[in-house]
SELUMDREN-698645 format. One record per residue (C-alpha): residue number from 1; residue in three letters; chain; x, y, z. Coordinates in nm, 2 decimals, always signed. Layout:
! SELUMDREN-698645
   torro   torza   vexti       c1       c2       c3
     NUM     ALA       A        X        Y        Z
...
END
This chain:
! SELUMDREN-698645
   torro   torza   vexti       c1       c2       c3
       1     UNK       A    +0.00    +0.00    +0.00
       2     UNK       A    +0.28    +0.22    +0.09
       3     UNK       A    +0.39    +0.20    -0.28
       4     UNK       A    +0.05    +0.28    -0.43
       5     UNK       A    +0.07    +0.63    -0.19
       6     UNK       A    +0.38    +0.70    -0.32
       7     UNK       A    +0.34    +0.64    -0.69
       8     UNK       A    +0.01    +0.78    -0.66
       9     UNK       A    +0.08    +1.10    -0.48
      10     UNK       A    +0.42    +1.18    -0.72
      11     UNK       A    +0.17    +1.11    -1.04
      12     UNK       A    -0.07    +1.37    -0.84
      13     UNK       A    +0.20    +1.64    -0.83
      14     UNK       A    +0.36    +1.63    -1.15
      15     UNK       A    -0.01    +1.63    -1.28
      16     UNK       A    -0.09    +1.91    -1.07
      17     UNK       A    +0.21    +2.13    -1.11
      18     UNK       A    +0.17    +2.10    -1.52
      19     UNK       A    -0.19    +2.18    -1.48
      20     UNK       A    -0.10    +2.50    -1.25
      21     UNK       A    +0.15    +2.59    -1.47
      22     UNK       A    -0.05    +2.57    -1.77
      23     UNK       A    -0.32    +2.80    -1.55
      24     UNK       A    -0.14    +3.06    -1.51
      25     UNK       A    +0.00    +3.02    -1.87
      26     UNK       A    +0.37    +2.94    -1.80
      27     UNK       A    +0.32    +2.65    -2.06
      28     UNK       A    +0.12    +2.80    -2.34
      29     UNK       A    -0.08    +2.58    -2.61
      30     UNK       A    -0.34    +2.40    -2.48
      31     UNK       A    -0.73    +2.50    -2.42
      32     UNK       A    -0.61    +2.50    -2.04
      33     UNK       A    -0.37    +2.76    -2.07
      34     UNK       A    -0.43    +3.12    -1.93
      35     UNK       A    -0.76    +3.00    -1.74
      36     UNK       A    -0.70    +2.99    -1.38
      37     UNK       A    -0.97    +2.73    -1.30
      38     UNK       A    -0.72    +2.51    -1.39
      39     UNK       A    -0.46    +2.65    -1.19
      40     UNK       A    -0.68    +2.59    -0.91
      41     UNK       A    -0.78    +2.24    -0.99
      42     UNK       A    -0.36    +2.19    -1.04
      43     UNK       A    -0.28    +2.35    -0.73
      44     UNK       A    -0.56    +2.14    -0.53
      45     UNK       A    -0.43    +1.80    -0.69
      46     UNK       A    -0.08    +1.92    -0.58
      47     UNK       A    -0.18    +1.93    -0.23
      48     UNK       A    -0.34    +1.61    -0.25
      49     UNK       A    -0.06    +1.46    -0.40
      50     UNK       A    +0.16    +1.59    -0.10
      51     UNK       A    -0.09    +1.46    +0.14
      52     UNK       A    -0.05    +1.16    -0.01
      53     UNK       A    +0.33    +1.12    +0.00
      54     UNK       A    +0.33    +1.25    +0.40
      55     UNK       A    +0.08    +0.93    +0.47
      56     UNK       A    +0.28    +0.72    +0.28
      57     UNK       A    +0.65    +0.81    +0.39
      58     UNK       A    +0.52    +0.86    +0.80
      59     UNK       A    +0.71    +0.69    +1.08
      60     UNK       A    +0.42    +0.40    +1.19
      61     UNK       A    +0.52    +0.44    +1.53
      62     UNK       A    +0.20    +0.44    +1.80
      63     UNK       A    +0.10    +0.73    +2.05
      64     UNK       A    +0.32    +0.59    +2.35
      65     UNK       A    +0.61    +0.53    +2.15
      66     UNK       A    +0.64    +0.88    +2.04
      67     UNK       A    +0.64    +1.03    +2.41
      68     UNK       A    +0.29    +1.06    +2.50
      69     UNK       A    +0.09    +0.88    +2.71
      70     UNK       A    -0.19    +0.64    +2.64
      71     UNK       A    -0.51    +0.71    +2.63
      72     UNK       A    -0.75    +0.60    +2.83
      73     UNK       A    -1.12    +0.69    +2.96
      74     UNK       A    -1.10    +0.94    +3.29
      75     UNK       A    -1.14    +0.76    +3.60
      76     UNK       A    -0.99    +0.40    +3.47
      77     UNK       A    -0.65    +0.30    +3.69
      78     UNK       A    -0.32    +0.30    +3.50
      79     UNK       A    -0.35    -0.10    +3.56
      80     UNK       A    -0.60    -0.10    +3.30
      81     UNK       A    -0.42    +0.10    +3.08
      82     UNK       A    -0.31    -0.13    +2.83
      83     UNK       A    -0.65    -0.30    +2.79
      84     UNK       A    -0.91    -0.24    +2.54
      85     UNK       A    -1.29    -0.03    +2.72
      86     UNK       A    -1.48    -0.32    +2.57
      87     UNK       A    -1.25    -0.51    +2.76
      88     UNK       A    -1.26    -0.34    +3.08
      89     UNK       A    -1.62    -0.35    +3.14
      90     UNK       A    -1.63    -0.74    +3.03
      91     UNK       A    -1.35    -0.83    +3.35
      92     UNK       A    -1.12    -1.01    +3.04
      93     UNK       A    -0.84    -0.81    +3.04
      94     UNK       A    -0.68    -0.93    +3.33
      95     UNK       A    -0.54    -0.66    +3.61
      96     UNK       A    -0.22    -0.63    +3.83
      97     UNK       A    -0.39    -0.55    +4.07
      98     UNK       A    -0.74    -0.55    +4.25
      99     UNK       A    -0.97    -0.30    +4.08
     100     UNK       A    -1.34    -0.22    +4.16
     101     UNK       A    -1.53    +0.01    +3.90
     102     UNK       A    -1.63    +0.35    +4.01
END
């Protein structure tokens, strides 16, 4: 998938930056130069095809790994941190230590 992202999102901004350029009639001869609708439709597939390489290329790490802390509903112990809410209020995820609800 990470390839698709990536050859997508460079096809997006070649395609954009020729239509933007074409828009603003940098590359004259076609029946989309000098019209800036098309610059605009170029500069918006541009973005997208930016957006597209940022997904692709991120680091996968998770929340906790990156320095924050995990999330969890107020009011749950730190004991239960690492266990799923549906798990929590079915007693499956098993605690370290004794832990009546609220």
């Amino acid at each position: 998938m990470k390839i698709v992202f990536n050859i997508v999102g460079v096809l997006f901004m070649l395609l954009g930056s020729v239509w933007v350029l074409q828009g603003i009639n940098v590359l004259p001869g076609s029946f989309m130069s000098g019209q800036m609708r098309w610059a605009v439709r170029g500069g918006i597939l541009l973005c997208a095809g930016i957006v597209a390489l940022v997904l692709a290329n991120r680091n996968g790490t998770s929340r906790s790994d990156r320095g924050f802390p995990a999330m969890r509903p107020a009011g749950i112990p730190a004991a239960h941190a690492g266990c799923g809410i549906f798990e929590i209020y079915l007693w499956s995820c098993p605690p370290s230590r004794p832990w009546s609800p609220p």
